[in-house]
C-alpha positions as CSV (number, residue, x, y, z in Angstrom):
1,X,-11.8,12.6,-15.0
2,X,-13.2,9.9,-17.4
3,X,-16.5,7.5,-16.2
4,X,-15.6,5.9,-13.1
5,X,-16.6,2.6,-14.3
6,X,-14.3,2.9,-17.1
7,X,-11.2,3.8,-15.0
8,X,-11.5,0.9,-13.1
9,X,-12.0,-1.4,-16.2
10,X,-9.0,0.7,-17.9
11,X,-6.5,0.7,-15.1
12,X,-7.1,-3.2,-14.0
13,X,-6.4,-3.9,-17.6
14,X,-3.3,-1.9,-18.1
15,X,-2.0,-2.8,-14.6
16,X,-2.8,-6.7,-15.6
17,X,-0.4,-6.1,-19.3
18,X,2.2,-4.5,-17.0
19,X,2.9,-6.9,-15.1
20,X,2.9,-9.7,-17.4
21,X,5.1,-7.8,-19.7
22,X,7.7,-7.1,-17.3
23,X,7.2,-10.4,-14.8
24,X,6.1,-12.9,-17.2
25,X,2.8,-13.6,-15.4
26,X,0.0,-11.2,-14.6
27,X,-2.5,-11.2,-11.6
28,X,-5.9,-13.8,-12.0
29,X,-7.5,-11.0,-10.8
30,X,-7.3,-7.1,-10.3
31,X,-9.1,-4.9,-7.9
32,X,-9.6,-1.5,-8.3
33,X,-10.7,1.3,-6.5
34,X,-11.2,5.4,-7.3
35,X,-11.5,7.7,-4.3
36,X,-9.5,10.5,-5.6
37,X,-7.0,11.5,-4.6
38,X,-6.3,7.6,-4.1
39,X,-6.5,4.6,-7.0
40,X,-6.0,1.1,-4.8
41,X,-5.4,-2.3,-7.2
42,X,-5.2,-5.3,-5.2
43,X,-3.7,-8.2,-7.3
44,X,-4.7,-11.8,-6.6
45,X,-2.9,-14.7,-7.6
46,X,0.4,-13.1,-8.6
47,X,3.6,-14.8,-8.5
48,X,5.5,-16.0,-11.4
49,X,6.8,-20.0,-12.0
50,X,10.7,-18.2,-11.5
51,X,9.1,-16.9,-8.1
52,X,7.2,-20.1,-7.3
53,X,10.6,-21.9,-7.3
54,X,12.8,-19.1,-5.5
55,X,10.0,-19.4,-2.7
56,X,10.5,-23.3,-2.4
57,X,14.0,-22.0,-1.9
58,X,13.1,-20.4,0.9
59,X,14.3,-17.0,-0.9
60,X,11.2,-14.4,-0.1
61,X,13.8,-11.9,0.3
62,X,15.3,-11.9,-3.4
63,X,11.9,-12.4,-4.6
64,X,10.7,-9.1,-2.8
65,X,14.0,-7.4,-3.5
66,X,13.6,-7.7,-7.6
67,X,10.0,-7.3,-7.5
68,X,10.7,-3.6,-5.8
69,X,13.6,-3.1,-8.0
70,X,11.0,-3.3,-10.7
71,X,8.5,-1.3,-9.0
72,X,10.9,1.3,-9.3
73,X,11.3,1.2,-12.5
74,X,8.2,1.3,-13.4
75,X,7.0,4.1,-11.4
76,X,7.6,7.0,-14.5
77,X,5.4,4.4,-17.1
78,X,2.8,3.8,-14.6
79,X,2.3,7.6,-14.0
80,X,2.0,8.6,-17.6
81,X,-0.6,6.1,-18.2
82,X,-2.6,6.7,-15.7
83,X,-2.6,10.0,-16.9
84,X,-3.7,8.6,-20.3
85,X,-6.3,6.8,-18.7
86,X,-8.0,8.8,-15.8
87,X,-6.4,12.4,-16.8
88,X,-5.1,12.9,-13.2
89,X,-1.3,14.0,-12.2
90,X,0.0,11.2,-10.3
91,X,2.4,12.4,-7.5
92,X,3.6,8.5,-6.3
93,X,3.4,5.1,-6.7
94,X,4.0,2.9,-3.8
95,X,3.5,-1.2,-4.0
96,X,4.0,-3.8,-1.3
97,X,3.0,-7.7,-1.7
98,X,2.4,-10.8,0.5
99,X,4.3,-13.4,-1.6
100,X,2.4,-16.4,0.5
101,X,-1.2,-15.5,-0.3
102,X,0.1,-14.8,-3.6
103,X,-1.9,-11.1,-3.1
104,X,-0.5,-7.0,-4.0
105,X,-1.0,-3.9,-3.9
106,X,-0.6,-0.8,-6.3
107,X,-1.2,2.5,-4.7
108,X,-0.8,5.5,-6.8
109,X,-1.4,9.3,-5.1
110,X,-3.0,11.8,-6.9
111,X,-1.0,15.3,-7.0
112,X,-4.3,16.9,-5.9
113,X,-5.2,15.8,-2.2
114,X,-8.2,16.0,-0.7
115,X,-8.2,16.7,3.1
116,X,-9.1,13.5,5.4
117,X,-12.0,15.0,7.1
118,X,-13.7,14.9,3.5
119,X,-13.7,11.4,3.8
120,X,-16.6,10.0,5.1
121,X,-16.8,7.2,7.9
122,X,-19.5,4.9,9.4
123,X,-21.4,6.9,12.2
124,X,-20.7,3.8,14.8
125,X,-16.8,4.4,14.0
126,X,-14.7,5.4,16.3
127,X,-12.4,7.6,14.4
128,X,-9.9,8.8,17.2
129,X,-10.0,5.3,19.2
130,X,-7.9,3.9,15.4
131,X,-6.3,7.0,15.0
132,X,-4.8,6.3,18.7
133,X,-4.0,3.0,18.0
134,X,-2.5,3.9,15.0
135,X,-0.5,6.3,16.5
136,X,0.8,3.7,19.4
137,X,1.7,0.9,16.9
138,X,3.7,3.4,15.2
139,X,5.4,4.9,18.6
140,X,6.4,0.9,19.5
141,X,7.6,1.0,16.2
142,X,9.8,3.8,16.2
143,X,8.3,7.0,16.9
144,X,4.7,8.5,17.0
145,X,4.6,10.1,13.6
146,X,4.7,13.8,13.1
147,X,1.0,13.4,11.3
148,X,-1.2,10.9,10.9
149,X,-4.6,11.1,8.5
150,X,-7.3,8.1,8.0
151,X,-8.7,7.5,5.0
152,X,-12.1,5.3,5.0
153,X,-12.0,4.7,0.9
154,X,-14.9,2.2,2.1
155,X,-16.1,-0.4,4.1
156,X,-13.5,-3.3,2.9
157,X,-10.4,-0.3,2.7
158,X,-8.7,2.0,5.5
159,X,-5.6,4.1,4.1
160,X,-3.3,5.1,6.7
161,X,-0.7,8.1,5.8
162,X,2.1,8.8,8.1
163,X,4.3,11.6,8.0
164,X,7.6,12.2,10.0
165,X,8.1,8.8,10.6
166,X,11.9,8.0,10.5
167,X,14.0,8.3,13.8
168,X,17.9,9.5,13.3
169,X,19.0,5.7,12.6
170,X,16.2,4.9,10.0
171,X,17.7,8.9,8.3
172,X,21.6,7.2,8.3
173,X,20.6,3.9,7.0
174,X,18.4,6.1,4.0
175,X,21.6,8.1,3.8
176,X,24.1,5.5,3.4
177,X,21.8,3.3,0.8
178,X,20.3,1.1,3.1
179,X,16.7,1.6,1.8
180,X,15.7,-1.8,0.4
181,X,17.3,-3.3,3.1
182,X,15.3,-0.9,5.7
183,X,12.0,-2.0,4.1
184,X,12.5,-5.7,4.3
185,X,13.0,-5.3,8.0
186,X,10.3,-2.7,8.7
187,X,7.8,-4.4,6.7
188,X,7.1,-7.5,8.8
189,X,7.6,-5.9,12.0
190,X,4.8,-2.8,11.4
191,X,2.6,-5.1,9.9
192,X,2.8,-7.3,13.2
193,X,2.4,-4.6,15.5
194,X,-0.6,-3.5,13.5
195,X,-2.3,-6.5,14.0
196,X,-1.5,-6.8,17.8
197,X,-3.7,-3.4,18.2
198,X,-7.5,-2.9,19.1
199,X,-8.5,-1.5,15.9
200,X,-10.0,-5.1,14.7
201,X,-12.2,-4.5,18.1
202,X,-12.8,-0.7,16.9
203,X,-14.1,-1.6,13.4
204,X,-16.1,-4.7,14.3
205,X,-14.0,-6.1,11.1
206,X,-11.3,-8.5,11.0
207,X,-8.2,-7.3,9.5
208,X,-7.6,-9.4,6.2
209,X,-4.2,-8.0,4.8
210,X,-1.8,-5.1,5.8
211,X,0.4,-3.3,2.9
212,X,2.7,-0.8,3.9
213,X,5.2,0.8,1.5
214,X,7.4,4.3,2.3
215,X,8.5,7.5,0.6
216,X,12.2,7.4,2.0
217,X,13.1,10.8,0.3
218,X,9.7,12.9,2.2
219,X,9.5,10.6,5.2
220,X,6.3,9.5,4.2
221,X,4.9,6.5,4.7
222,X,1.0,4.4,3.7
223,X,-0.6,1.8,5.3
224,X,-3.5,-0.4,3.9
225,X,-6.0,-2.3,5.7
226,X,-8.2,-4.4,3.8
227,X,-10.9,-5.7,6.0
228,X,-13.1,-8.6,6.4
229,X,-17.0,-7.9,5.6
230,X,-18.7,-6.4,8.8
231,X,-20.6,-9.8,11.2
């Protein structure tokens, strides 16, 4: 793998062309962090002036709905040049945005995973007190997943991956093409439930964003929690 300063400079460029290529406006700013076997770009001030005006619309949904139906097609480029850029396989892509705060993110899995007890955590952290709460939002939510790992990428960024997630209606809605229209509906609801848990209280950080995004095909699911600086 190439300099770690340079990745991030490289990708946050190339993610930044992307998008205005394809949505006629890039990001004002791009975030990017390398803890293999994750890369995390958090856009800021992303919407396009066609978006702007669907939004005053009251149209989030078509906005989100195009925006994914890009994502997807962009997911076979974005892995090839991050290949061309860090030199690491890329297994997946997954993206989710918050069209109000005008903020995204890009997470792209490496195929080579490290295990979540490499990861490192604060001492003070009480690693099974979020994992529980985790666990329960998810429960409320549909079922307790099959798996659940933490990944502290630092002290601003906790990665959430869920595995076995789906119960037998989310499987027949996937089945019968009801994907996009699953996410839109699961999106607002997890990210609520999230936020009514104790893991704010666990962390001693407020919770600034959530992203969530899912792997419909390997019931598979990430979670991102970008946190307020420690008081």
């Amino acid at each position: 793998m190439p300099n770690e300063k340079t990745i991030h400079t490289e990708v946050g460029s190339y993610i930044s062309t992307l998008l205005r290529n394809h949505f006629g406006k890039g990001p004002t700013s791009v975030f990017v962090t390398v803890k293999p076997p994750f890369i995390t770009i958090h856009l800021r001030g992303f919407l396009s002036p066609p978006e702007k005006i669907l939004l005053k619309q009251q149209e989030h949904r078509r906005v989100l709905e195009t925006r994914d139906l890009l994502m997807n097609q962009l997911v076979v480029d974005i892995k090839l040049d991050l290949w061309e850029i860090s030199k690491v396989d890329i297994e997946d892509v997954y993206a989710d945005w918050n069209l109000d705060d005008q903020t995204g993110m890009i997470l792209a899995v490496m195929t080579d995973k490290s295990p979540a007890d490499d990861f490192e955590w604060d001492s003070v952290i009480q690693v099974e007190s979020v994992l529980e709460e985790v666990e329960e939002a998810s429960r409320k939510a549909q079922k307790t997943p099959e798996k659940t790992d933490l990944y502290w990428l630092n002290n601003r960024t906790l990665l959430i991956e869920r595995t076995g997630i789906f119960v037998e209606i989310e499987k027949e809605l996937i089945r019968g093409g009801f994907i996009e229209e699953l996410k839109l509906v699961k999106r607002p609801l997890e990210r609520r439930l999230l936020l009514q848990t104790r893991i704010e209280a666990i962390l001693k950080q407020p919770i600034s964003a959530v992203f969530l995004d899912w792997n419909f095909i390997t019931d598979k699911g990430y979670t991102l929690l970008l946190l307020e600086p420690a008081k």
